[in-house]
C-alpha positions in Angstrom: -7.2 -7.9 29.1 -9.2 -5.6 31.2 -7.5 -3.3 33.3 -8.2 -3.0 36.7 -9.7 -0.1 38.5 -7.2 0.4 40.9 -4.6 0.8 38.3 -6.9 3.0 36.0 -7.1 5.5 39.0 -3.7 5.1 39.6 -2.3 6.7 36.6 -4.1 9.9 38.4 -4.5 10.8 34.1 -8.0 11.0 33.2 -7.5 11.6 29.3 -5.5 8.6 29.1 -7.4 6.2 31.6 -10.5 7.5 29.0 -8.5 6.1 26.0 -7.4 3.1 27.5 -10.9 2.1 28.5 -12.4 2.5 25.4 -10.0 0.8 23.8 -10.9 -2.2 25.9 -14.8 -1.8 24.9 -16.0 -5.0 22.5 -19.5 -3.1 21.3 -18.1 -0.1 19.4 -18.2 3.3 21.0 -22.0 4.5 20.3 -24.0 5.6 23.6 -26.9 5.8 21.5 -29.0 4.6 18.8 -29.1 7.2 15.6 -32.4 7.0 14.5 -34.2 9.5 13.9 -35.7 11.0 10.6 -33.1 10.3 7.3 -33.7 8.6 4.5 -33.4 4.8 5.4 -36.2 3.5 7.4 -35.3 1.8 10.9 -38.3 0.9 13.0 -41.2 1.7 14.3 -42.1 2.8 17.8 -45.4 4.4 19.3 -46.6 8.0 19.2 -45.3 10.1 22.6 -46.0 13.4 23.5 -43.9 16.0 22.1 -43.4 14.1 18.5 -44.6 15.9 15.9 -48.3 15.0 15.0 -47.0 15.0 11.0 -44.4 11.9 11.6 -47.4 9.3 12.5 -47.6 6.6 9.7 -51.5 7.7 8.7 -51.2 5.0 6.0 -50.3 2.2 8.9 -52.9 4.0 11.4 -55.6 3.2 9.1 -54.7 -0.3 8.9 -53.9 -1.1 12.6 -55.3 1.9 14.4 -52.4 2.9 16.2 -50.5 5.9 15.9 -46.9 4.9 15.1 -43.5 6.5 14.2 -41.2 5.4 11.7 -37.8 5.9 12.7 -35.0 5.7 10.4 -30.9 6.5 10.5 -30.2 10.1 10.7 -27.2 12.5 11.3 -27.9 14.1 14.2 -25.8 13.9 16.7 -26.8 13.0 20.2 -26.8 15.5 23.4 -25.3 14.3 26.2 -26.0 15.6 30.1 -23.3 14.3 32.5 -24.3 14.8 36.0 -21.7 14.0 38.8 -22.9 14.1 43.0 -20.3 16.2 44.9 -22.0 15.4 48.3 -19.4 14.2 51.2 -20.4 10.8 51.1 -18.4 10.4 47.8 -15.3 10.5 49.7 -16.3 6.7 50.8 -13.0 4.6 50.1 -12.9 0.7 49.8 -10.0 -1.3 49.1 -7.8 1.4 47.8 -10.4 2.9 45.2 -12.4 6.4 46.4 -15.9 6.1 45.3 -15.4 10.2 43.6 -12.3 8.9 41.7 -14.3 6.1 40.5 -17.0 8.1 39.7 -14.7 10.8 37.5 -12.9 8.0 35.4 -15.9 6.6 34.2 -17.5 10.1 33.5 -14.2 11.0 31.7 -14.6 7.6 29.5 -17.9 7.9 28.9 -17.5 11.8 27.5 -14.8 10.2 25.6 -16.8 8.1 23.9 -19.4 11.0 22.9 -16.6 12.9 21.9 -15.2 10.2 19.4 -18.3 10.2 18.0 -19.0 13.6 17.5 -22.3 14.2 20.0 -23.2 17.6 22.2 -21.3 17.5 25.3 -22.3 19.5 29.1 -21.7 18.8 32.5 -23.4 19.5 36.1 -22.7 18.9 39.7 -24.8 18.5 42.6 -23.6 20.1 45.5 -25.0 22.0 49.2 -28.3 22.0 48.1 -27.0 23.7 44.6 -26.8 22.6 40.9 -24.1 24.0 39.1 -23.8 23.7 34.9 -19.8 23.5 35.0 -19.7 23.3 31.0 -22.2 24.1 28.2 -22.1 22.2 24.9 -19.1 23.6 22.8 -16.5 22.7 20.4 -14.4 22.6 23.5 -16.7 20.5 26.0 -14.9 17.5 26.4 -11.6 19.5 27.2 -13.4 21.4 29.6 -14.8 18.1 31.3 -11.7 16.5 31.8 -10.4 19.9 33.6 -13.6 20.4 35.8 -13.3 16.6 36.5 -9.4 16.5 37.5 -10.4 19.6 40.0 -13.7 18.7 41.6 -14.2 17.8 45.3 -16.8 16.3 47.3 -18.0 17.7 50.4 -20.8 18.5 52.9 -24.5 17.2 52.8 -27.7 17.4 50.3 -30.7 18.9 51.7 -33.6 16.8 52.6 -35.9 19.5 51.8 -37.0 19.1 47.9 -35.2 21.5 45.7 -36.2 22.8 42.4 -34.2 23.4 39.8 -35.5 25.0 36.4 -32.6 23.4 34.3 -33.2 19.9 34.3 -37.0 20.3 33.2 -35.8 21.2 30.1 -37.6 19.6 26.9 -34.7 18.9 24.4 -34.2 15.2 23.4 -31.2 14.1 25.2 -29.3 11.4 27.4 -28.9 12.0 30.8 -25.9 10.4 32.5 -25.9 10.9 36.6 -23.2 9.3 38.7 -24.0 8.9 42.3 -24.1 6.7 45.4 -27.6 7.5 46.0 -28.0 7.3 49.2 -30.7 9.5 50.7 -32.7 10.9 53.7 -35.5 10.8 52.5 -36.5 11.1 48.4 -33.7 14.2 47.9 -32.8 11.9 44.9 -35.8 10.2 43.7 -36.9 14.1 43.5 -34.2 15.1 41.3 -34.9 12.0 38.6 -38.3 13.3 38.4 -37.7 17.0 38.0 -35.7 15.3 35.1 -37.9 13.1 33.4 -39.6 14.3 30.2 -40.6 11.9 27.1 -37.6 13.3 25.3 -35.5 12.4 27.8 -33.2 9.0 28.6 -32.1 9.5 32.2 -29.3 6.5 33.2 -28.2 6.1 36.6 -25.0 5.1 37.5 -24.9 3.9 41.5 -21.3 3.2 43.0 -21.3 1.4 46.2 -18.5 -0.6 48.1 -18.8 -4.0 49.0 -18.7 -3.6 52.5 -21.9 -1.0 51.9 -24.2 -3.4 50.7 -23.1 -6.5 52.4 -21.2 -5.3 55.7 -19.6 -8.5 56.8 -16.5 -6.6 59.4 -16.1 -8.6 62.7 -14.3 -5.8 65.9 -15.0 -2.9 67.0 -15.1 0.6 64.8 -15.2 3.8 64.3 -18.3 4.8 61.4 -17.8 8.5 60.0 -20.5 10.4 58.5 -18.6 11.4 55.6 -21.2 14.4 55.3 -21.8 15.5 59.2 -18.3 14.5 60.2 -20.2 12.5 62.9 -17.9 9.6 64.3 -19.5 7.0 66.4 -17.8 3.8 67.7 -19.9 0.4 67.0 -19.0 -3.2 67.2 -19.5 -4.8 64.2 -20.9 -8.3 65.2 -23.5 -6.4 66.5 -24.8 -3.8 63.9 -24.1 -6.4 61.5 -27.7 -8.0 61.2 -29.6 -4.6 61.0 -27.4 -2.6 58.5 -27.7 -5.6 56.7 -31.6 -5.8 56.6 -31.9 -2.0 56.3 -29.5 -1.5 52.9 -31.2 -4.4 51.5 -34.5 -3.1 52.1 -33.4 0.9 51.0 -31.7 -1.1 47.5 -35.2 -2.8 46.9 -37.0 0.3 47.4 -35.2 2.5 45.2 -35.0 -0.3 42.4 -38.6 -0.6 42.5 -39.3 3.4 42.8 -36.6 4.2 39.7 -38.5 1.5 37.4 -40.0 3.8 35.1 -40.7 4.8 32.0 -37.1 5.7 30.1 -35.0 5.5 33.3 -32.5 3.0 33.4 -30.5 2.2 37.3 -27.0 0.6 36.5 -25.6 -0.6 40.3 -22.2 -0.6 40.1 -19.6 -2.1 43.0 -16.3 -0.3 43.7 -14.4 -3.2 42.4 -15.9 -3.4 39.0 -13.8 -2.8 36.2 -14.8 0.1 34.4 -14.4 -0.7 31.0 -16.7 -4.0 32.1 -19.3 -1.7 33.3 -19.1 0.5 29.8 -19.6 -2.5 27.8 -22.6 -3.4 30.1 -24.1 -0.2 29.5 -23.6 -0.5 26.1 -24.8 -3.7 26.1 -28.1 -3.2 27.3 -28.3 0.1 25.3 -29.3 -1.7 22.5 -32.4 -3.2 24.1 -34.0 0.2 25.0 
């Protein structure tokens, strides 16, 4: 039986809500495929920039003309970036369950998961305009994760203005996991994925919104609080009702259709879905990348 997320966050222990949700997992505990260059061939997928010019098939070029890879089982392990947003709107609470809770129990399962299984282990946050490498891949990561995780807070805003940051353009082969709302300004986000993207790379998105974001449904009158500017304002909601609507569903579309690229995977994910559910989607859908 799946347990619910309310009672996962409850137990305000993320080691053990980590265990118990991966217990509940039905598709084994790999985050991703081992393929790579052993002795026991796999598949075959096409040439990208950055492979090695020397593990084309020649013998299959010449036959088909295309340049293709073999890919077989290897040893390697995987490297795995978790990124966690520490912006103010994180805060947002729906039906008992806080959107950053949320967010740290299912980056505490998923680092789990990769620890189990023996792969390279770091973790960032986002934060004022500033990313911050919390812990770098050790024999000790996942320790460190859980402690950064059970100690982090969300606050303030993310500046509009595009920020560069030299550490995510790196060109290792590795799976980047980043757990937002993503809700933006302007493209502060859609910036970030890019400074990320690299051949090399698999960049999943995990976005964590409350049902009463995406569909706001609340009848009376209420006080809205910018959970980054502090800003309180006092609407009825009859009458915003019609153009929040029309606006979310519009900013959802957009960024769905601006995140479909090449090796970039969006998951949306609602505040009352159970997190070993979402896992197994993940993992699910994993094995048709």
């Amino acid at each position: 039986m799946q347990a619910k997320t309310l009672e996962i966050i409850k137990l305000n222990n993320l080691r053990l809500a980590a265990k118990i949700i991966s217990e509940e997992l039905k598709h084994g505990i790999h985050l991703g495929k081992r393929v790579g260059t052993g002795s026991e061939f796999e598949q075959y997928r096409y040439y990208e920039p950055g492979d090695e010019p020397k593990r084309i098939d020649w013998k299959y070029f010449s036959k088909s003309g295309k340049h293709m890879i073999k890919e077989s089982q290897s040893e390697s392990h995987l490297n795995v970036s978790l990124m966690l947003d520490l912006s103010g709107s994180m805060n947002y609470e729906e039906d008992g369950v806080r959107r950053l809770d949320y967010a740290k129990n299912l980056l505490a399962s998923l680092a789990y998961l990769a620890h189990q299984q023996g792969d390279s282990l770091s973790f960032f946050t986002f934060q004022n305009g500033e990313l911050e490498q919390k812990v770098a891949p050790s024999p000790k990561a996942f320790q460190k994760i859980l402690y950064h995780l059970e100690t982090e807070k969300a606050s303030g805003s993310w500046p509009v203005t595009k920020q560069s940051f030299p550490s995510l353009k790196t060109r290792q082969k590795e799976l980047i996991i980043l757990v937002s709302d993503f809700l933006q300004q302007e493209s502060e986000w859609l910036d970030i994925v890019e400074q990320m993207r690299h051949p090399k790379k698999e960049i999943v998105l995990f976005q964590i919104l409350g049902k009463q974001e995406v569909d706001f449904e609340m009848k009376g009158s209420f006080q809205f609080k910018d959970l980054e500017s502090d800003r309180i304002i006092t609407l009825d909601g009859a009458t915003v009702q019609k153009t929040y609507n029309a606006a979310i569903q519009s900013y959802l579309s957009g960024l769905e259709e601006a995140l479909k690229l090449p090796q970039v995977h969006l998951f949306r994910v609602s505040l009352q879905e159970s997190i070993s559910e979402l896992i197994n989607r993940f993992l699910s859908q994993r094995t048709l990348y």
